[in-house]
ROFIVEX-451525 format. One record per residue (C-alpha): residue in one letter; x, y, z. Coordinates in steps of 0.05 Angstrom, whole numbers. Example, Ala and Ser with C-alpha at 12.3 -4.5 7.8 and 13.67 -1.06 7.14 Angstrom:
2
[atom "A", [246, -90, 156]]
[atom "S", [273, -21, 143]]
***
This chain:
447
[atom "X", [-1376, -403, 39]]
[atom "X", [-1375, -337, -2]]
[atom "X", [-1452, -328, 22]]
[atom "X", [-1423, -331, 98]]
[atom "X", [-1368, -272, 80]]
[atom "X", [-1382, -197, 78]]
[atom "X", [-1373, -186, 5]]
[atom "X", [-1357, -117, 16]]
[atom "X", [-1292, -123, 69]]
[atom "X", [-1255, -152, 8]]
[atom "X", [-1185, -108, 17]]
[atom "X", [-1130, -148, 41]]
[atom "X", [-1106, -118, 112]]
[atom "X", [-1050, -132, 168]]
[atom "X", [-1050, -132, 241]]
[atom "X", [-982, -136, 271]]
[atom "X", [-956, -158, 206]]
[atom "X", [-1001, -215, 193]]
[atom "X", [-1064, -205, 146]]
[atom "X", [-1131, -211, 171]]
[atom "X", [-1179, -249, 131]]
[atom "X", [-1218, -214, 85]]
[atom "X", [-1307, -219, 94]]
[atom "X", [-1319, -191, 165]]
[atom "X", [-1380, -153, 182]]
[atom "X", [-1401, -103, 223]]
[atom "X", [-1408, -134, 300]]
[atom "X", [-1401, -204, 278]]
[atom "X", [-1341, -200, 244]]
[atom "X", [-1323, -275, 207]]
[atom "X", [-1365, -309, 268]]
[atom "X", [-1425, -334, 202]]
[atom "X", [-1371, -368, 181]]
[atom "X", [-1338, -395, 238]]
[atom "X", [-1404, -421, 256]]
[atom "X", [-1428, -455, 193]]
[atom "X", [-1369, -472, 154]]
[atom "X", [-1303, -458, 196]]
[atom "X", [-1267, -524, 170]]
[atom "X", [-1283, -484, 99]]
[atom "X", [-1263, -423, 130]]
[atom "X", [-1198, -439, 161]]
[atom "X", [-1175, -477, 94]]
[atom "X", [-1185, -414, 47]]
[atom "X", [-1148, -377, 102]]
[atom "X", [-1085, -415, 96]]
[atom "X", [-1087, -429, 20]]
[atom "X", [-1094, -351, 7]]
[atom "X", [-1055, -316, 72]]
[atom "X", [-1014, -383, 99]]
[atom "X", [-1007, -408, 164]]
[atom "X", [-1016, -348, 199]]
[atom "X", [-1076, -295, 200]]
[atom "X", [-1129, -263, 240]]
[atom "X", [-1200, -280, 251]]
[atom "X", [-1257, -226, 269]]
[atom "X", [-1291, -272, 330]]
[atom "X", [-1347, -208, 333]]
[atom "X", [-1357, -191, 409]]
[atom "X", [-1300, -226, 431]]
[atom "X", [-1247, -189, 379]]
[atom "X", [-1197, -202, 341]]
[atom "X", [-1151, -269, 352]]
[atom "X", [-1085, -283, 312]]
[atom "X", [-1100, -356, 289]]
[atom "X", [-1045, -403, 281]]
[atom "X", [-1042, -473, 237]]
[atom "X", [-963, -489, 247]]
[atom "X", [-969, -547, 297]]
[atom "X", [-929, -505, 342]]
[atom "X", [-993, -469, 363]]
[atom "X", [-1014, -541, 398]]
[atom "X", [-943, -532, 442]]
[atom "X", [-970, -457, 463]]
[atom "X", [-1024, -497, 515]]
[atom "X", [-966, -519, 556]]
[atom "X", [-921, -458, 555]]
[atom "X", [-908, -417, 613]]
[atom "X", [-909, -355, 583]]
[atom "X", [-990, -357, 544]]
[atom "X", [-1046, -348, 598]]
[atom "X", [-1124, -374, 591]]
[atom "X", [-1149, -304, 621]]
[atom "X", [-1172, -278, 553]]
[atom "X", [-1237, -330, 564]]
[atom "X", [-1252, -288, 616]]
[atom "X", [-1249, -230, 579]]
[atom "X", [-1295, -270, 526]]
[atom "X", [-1358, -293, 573]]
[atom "X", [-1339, -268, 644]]
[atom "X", [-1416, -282, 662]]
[atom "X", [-1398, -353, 655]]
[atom "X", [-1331, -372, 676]]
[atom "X", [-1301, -318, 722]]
[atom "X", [-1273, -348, 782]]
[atom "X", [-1266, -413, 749]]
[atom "X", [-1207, -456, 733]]
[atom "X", [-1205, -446, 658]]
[atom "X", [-1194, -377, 663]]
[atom "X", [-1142, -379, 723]]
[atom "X", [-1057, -387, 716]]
[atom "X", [-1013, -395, 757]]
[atom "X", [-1009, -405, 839]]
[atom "X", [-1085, -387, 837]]
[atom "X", [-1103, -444, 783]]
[atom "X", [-1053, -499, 823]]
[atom "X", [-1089, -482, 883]]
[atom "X", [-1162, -490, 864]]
[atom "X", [-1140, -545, 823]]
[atom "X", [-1113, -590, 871]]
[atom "X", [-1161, -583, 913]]
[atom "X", [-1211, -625, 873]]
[atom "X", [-1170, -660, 822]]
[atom "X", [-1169, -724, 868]]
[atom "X", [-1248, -727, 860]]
[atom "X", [-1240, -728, 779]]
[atom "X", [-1181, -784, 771]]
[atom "X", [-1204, -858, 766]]
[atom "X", [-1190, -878, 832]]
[atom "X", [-1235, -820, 861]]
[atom "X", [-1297, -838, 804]]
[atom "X", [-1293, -915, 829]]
[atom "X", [-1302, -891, 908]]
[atom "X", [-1357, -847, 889]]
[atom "X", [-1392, -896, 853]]
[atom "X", [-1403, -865, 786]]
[atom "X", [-1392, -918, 744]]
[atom "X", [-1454, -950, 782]]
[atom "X", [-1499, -889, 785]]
[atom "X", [-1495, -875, 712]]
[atom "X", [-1505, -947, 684]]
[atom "X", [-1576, -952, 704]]
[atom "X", [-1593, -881, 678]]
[atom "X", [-1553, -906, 605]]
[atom "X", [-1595, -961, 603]]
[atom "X", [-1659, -939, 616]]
[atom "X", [-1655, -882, 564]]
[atom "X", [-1629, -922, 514]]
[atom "X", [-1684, -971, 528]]
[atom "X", [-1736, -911, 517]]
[atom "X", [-1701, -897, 443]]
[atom "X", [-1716, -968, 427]]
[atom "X", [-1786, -976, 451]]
[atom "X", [-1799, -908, 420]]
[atom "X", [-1762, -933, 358]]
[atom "X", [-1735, -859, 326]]
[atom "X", [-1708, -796, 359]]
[atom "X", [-1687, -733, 349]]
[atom "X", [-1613, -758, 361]]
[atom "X", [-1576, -698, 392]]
[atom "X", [-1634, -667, 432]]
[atom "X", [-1636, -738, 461]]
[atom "X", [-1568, -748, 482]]
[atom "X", [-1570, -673, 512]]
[atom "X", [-1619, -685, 559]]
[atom "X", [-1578, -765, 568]]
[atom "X", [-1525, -723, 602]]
[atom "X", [-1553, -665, 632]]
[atom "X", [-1594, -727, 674]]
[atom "X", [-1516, -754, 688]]
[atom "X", [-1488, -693, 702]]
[atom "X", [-1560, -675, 756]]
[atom "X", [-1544, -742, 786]]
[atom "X", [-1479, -723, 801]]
[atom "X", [-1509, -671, 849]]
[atom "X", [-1565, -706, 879]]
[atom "X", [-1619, -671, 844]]
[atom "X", [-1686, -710, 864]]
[atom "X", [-1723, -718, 796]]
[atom "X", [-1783, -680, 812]]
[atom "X", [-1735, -627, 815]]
[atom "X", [-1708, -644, 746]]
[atom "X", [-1758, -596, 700]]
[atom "X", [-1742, -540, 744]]
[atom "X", [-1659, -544, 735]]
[atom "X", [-1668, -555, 657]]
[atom "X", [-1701, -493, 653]]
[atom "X", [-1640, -458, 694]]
[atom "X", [-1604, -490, 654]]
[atom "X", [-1628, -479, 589]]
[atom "X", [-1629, -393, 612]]
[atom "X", [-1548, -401, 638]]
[atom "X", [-1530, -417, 564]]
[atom "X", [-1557, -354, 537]]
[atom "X", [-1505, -317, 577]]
[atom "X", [-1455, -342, 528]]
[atom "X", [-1489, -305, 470]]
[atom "X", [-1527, -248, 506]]
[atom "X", [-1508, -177, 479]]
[atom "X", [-1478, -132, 543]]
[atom "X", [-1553, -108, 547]]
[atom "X", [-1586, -107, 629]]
[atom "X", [-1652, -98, 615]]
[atom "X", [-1714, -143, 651]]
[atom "X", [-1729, -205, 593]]
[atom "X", [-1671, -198, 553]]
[atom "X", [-1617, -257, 561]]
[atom "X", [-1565, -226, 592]]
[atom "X", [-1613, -211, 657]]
[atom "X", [-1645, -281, 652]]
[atom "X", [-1582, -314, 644]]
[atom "X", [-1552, -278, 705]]
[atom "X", [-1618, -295, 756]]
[atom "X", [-1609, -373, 728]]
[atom "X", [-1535, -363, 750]]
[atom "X", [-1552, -341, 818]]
[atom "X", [-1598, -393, 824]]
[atom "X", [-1562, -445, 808]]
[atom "X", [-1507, -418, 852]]
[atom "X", [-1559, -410, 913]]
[atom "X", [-1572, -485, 896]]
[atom "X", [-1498, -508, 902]]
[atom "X", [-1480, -467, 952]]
[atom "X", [-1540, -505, 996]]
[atom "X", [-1506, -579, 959]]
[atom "X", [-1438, -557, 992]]
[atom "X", [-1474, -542, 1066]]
[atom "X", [-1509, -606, 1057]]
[atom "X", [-1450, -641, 1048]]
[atom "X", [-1404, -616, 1098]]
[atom "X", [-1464, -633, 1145]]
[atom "X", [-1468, -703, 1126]]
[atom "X", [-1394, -724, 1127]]
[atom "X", [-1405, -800, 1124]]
[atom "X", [-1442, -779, 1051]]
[atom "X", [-1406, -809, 990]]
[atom "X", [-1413, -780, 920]]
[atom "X", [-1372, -731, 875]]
[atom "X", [-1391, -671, 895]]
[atom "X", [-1387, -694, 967]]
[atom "X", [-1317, -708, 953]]
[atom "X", [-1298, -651, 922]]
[atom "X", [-1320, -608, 986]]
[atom "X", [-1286, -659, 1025]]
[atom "X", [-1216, -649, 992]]
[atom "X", [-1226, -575, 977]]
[atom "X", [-1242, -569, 1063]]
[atom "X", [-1170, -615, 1061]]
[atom "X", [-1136, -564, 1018]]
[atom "X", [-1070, -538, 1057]]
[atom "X", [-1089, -460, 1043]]
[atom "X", [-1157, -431, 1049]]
[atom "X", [-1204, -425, 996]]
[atom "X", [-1271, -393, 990]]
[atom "X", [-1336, -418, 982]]
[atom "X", [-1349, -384, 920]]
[atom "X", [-1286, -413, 883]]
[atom "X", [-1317, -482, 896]]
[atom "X", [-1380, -466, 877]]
[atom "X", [-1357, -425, 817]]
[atom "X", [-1321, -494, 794]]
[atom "X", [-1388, -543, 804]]
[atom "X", [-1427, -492, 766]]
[atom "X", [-1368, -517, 710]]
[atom "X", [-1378, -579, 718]]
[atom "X", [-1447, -578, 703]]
[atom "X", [-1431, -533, 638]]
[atom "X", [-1371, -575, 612]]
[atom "X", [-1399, -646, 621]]
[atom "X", [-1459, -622, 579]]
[atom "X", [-1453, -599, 513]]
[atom "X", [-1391, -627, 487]]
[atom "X", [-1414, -693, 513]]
[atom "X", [-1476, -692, 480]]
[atom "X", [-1446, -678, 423]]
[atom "X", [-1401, -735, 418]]
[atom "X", [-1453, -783, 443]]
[atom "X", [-1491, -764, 388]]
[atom "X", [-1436, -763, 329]]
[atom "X", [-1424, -833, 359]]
[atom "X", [-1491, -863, 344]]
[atom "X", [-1491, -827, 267]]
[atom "X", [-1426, -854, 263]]
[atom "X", [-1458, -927, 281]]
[atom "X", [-1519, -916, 228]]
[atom "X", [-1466, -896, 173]]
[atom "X", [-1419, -959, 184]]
[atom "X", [-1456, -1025, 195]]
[atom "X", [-1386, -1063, 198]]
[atom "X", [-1377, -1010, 266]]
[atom "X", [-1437, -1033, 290]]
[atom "X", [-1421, -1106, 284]]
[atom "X", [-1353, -1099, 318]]
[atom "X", [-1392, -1058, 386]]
[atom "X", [-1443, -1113, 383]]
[atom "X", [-1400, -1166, 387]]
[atom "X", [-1354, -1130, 440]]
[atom "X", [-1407, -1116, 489]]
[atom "X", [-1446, -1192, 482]]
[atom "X", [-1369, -1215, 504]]
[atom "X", [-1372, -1164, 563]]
[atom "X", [-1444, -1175, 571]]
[atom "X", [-1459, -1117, 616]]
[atom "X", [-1442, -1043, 622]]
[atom "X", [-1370, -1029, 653]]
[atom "X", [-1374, -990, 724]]
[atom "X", [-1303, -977, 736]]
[atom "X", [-1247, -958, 700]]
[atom "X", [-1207, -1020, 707]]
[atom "X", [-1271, -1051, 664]]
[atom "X", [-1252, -1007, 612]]
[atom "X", [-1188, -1050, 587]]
[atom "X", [-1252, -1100, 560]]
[atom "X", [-1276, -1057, 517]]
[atom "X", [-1227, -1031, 471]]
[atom "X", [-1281, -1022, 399]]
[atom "X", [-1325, -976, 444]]
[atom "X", [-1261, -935, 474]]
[atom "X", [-1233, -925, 399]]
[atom "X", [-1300, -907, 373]]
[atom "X", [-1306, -853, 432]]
[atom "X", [-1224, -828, 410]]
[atom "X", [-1234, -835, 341]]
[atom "X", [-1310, -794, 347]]
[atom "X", [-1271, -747, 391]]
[atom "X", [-1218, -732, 322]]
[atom "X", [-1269, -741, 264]]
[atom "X", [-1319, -684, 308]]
[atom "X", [-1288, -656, 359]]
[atom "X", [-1336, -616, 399]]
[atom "X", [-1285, -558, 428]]
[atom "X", [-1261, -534, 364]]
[atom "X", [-1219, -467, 383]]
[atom "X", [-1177, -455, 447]]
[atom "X", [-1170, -375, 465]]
[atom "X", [-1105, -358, 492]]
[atom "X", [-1063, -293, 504]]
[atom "X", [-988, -294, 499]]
[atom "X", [-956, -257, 565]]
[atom "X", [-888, -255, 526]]
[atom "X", [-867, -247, 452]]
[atom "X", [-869, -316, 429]]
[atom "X", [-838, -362, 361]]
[atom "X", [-898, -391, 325]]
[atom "X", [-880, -428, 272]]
[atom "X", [-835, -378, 225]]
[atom "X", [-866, -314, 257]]
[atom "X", [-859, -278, 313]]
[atom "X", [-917, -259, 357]]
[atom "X", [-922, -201, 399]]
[atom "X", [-925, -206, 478]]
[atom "X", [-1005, -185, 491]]
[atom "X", [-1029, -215, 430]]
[atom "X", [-1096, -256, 429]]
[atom "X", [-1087, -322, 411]]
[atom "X", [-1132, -380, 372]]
[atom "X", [-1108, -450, 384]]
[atom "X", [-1159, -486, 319]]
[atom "X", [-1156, -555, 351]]
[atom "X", [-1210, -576, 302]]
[atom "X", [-1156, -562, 244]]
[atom "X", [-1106, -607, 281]]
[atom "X", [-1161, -661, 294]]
[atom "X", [-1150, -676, 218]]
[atom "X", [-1084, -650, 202]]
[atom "X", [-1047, -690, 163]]
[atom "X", [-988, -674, 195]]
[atom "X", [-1007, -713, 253]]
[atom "X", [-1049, -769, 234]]
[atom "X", [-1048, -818, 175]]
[atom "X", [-1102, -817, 125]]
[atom "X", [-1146, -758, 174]]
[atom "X", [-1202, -757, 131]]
[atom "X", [-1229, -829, 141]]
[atom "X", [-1265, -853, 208]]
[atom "X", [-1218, -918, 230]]
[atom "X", [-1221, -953, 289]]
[atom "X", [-1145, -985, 271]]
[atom "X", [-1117, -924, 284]]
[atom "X", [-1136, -931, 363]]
[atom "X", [-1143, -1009, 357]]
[atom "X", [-1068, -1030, 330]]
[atom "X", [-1028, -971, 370]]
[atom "X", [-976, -1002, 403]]
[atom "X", [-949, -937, 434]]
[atom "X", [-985, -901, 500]]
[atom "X", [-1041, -841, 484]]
[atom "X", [-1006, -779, 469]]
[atom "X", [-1023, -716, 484]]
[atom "X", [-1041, -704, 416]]
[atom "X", [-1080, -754, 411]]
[atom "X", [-1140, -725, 474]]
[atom "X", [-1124, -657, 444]]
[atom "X", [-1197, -647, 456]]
[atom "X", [-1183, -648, 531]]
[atom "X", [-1122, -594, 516]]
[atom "X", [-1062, -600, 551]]
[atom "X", [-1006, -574, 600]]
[atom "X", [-1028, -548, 662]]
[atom "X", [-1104, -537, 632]]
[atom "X", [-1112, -604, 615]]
[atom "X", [-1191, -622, 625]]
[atom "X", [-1207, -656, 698]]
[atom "X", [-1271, -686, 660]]
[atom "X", [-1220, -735, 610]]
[atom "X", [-1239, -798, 656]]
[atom "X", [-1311, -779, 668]]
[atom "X", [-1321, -767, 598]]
[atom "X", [-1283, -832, 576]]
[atom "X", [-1319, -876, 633]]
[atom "X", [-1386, -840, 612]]
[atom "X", [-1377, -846, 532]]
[atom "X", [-1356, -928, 540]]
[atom "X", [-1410, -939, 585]]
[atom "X", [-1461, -911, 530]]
[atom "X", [-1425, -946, 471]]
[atom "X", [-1438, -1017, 507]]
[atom "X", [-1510, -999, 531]]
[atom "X", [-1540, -981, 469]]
[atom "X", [-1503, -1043, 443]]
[atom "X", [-1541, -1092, 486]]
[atom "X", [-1611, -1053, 488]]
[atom "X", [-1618, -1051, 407]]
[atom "X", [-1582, -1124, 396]]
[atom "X", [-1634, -1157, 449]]
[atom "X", [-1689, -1146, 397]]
[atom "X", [-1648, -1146, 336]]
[atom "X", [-1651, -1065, 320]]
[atom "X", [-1593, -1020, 297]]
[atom "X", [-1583, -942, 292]]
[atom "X", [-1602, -920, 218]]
[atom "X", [-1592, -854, 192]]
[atom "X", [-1657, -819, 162]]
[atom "X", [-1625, -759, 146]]
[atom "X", [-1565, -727, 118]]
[atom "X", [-1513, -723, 175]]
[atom "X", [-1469, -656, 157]]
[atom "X", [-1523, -607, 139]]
[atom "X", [-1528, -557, 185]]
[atom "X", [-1470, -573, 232]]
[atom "X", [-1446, -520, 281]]
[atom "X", [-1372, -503, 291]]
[atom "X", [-1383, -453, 343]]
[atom "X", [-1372, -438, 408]]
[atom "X", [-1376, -516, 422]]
[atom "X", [-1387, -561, 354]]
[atom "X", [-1446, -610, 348]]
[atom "X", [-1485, -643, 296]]
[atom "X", [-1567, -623, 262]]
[atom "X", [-1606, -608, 323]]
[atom "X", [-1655, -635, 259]]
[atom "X", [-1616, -707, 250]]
[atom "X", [-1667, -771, 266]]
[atom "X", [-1646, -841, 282]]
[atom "X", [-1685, -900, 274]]
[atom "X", [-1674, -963, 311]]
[atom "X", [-1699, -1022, 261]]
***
């Protein structure tokens, strides 16, 4: 940790009456460490400054970060706003429902929500459009025998996510590489120059929009046309007051960046998770040769209760959205302090993924916890998803798509008698930051 810390910013400072932590460089401020290490990071914070303290996020400033569970209650309060991501990466999300409040964000938001709850998924057919793409990529691991695990499952979901849209797969190369150049928009320095990321990550942008803007024409021309997207331009057309084209469009191009990389992520933590814990492995197996075939629709999802606590408990062990960004419009009660009205806000929801404050024994990775609940999910408990009015449209895709994968690489490796094993250490060289994820550099074997 001390390696990942200016050691020359050691004088102990306040901001609005709360210290900032000590170690922040020039431009980058504590992001070395937030990236690498922050379960490290945010740990020294509290046992040195407490519960309350500032973190230097570089580019994006400073943000008062709070531990108090309180700070989980700020995501449904009237009076904190989720502009400040715009203000963060507006090449990425401006326009879009994350960084809306408000009228604006009930508007745009209920004019696709429909498309994203489980009745909306089973008319589109999802369920039945991604089991065949599960399967045959998790029949390619096995044949293949060992794989880079998390480069794998990224390109496992940006195939889901393409199909979602209609992308013909000779077309497939061609929106990876789009792709691939819209990312670096998230980490390109305010430079315009030709070659440099924040130019290349702009033209991929306004390709991709061109793209869906031609998706959204197509489907309004073909109204008999079923699908997700179709029926999100079908209820946003519906919607009682006017919208325009580009707020759709603005909200597909987050779809496509949301059901990506966090996805991935867990996907991937679930299969290292699998290698680790033989006696997990033995409990999927024998859950999915009872089912005997991948679930299409939510209502199948009741059957398979070991693969949805391994995607919940994956979700809390490594969550992949580890900080929410949030600006308080009003002065606010945090805990024992009082916050300012204008001050940026950092909701750690990795901290509270393994508080024990809120779950029993946070440390260990147990099914039980999911499998013996008597009580409904709390809010809490899909913290990953947020909450309040934000609360992620993707929860049921995700939860559909992450079940689906549990019981399809469950029948693919148990036909020939394989199972995930881990052939390298699973921690080193994590990243925390913006999204979380396990070693680009971690290999499965299926033997």
């Amino acid at each position: 940790m001390d390696m990942l810390l200016n050691p020359l910013d050691r004088r102990h400072r306040l901001r609005s009456d709360i210290p900032v932590v000590p170690g922040a460089f020039p431009l980058v401020g504590h992001l070395p460490a937030i990236v690498c290490d922050l379960p490290r990071l945010l740990q020294r914070a509290e046992r040195t400054l407490g519960s309350h303290f500032w973190l230097d996020f570089g580019p994006a400033g400073h943000l008062m970060t709070c531990l108090d569970p309180d700070a989980f209650a700020v995501l449904r309060h009237k009076d904190v706003s989720s502009s400040l991501i715009e203000g963060i990466a507006p090449e990425l999300f401006a326009g879009t429902l994350v960084v809306q409040d408000g009228g604006a964000h009930r508007k745009a938001r209920d004019a696709i929500k429909a498309a994203f709850l489980p009745k909306g998924l089973s008319q589109a057919g999802i369920g039945d459009l991604f089991a065949p793409i599960i399967l045959a990529r998790v029949q390619a691991w096995r044949d293949r025998g060992e794989v880079t695990i998390l480069r794998e499952t990224g390109d496992l979901t940006l195939k889901l996510i393409f199909s979602l849209m209609g992308i013909p797969a000779q077309d497939l190369p061609g929106w990876h590489r789009k792709y691939r150049q819209l990312l670096q928009l998230i980490v390109a320095p305010p430079i315009d120059l030709p070659g440099l990321p924040l130019r290349r990550g702009r033209a991929a942008r306004d390709w991709i929009d061109a793209q869906l803007r031609q998706f959204v024409r197509d489907a309004r021309a073909h109204g008999a046309r079923t699908g997700l997207i179709a029926d999100m331009v079908s209820a946003f057309d519906r919607a009682d007051d006017a919208l325009s084209d580009d707020v759709l469009i603005a909200n597909i191009r987050l779809l496509l960046l949301g059901g990506h990389d966090t996805t991935a992520s867990t996907m991937a933590w679930m299969v290292i998770e699998l290698a680790r814990q033989p006696m997990l492995w033995d409990a999927l197996v024998e859950e999915a040769q009872r089912v005997g075939a991948v679930p299409t629709r939510h209502a199948d999802l009741t059957r398979c209760p070991v693969a949805e606590a391994l995607f919940r408990e994956t979700l809390r062990v490594h969550p992949a959205t580890t900080v929410l960004p949030r600006r308080a419009l009003q002065e606010l009660q945090l805990g024992q302090r009082r916050i300012p009205a204008g001050t940026p806000l950092c909701i750690p929801l990795l901290h509270f993924s393994t508080s024990a404050l809120l779950h029993e024994a946070p440390d260990q990775f147990r099914l039980a916890r999911w499998l013996q609940r008597t009580e409904p999910i709390r809010p809490v408990d899909m913290l990953q998803f947020g909450t309040g009015p934000h609360v992620c449209m993707g929860y049921h895709l995700a939860w559909l798509e992450l079940v689906q994968f549990c019981i399809a690489l469950a029948l693919t490796m148990h036909e020939t008698g394989v199972r995930p094993r881990l052939l390298s250490g699973a921690e080193k060289g994590q990243s925390y930051f913006p999204t979380a994820h396990p070693s680009m550099t971690i290999r499965i074997s299926f033997s």
